[in-house]
N, C-alpha and C positions, 0 to 999 in steps of 0.2 A: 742475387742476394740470398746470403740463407734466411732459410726460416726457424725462429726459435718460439717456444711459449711462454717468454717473459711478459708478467704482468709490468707496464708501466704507466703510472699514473696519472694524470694531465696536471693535474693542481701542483708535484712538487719539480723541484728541479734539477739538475745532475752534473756531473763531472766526465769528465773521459777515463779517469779510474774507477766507475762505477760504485760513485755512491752519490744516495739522494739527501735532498737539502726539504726540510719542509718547513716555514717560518711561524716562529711559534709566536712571536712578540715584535713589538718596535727594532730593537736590535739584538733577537736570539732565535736561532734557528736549532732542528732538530737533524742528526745525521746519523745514515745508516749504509749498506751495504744493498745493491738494488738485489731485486728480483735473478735479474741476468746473472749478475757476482756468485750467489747463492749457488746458483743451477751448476756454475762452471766449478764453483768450489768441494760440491760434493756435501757430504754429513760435518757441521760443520761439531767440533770437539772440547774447543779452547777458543775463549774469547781475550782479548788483553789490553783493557783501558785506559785513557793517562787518569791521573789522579786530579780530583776536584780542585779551580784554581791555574791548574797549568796553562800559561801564553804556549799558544801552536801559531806558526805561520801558514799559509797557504800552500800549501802541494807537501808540506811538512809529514813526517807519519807522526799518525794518532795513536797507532794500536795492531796487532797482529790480530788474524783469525786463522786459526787453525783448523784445517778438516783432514779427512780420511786420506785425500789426496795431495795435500801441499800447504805450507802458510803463507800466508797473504800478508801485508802491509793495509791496512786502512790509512788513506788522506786523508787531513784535512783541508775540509772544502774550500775554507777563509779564513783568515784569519784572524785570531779572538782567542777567549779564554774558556776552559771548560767548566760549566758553571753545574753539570747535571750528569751520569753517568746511570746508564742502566747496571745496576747491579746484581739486576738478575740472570745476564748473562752467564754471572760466576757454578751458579748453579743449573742451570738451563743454556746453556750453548745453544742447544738445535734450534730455537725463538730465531735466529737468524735465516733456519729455512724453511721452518715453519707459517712464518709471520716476518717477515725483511720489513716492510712497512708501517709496522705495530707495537707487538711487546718486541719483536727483534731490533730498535731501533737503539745506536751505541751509547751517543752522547748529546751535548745542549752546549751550547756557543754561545757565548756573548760577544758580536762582533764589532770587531775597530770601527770596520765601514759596513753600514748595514745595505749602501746602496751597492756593494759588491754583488749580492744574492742576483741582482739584475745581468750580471754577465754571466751566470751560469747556461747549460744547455735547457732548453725546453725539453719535453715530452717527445716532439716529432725529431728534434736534433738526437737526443740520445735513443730514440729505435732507429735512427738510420747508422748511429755508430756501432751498436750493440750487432746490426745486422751485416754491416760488414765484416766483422769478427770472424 
């Protein structure tokens, strides 16, 4: 197994395309791009949100991130509507690898099924996928 120094969090929960889910409410959760994404993606440059309102489905893309080294697709996690979008992204890109878990965090979900969140990966399931990588 390699070894990397992704921070990953126990409290939220994750996907196999590396992004974290944290549950902000009864049926809204908060999503962003982990720790690991970051590290692999480089400085990141451009961020690219849907707009407030928009139905996404699941495994759907939400948005592009652009870094020094390539752009990426952001998932999303579940599917639901975007209810919230960090917009200071627009202005502040690097908040993604500065802070992935914090002010880097992209968007806010209102979901169809809230007991979706339940099938996502844990903490120990996504550092053992991050570590086969």
């Amino acid at each position: 197994m390699k070894e990397h120094t992704a921070v990953i969090p126990e409290e939220l929960k994750y996907t196999e395309e590396h992004e974290w889910v944290l549950r902000t409410g009864e049926d809204t959760v908060r999503v962003g791009i982990t720790d690991y994404a970051q590290e692999q993606l480089g400085d990141v440059v451009f961020v690219q949100l849907p707009e407030l309102g928009e139905q996404v489905g699941a495994g759907q893309t939400l948005g592009e991130v652009e870094s020094t080294k390539s752009v990426s697709d952001i998932y999303a996690p579940l599917a639901g509507e975007v209810v919230a979008r960090n917009d200071s992204l627009d202005q502040q890109p690097d908040l993604v690898n500065t802070d992935p878990y914090g002010e880097g965090w992209m968007v806010e979900l209102r979901l169809d099924d809230p007991t979706a969140v339940d099938d996502l990966l844990d903490a120990a399931a996504y550092q053992e996928l991050a570590a086969a990588e």
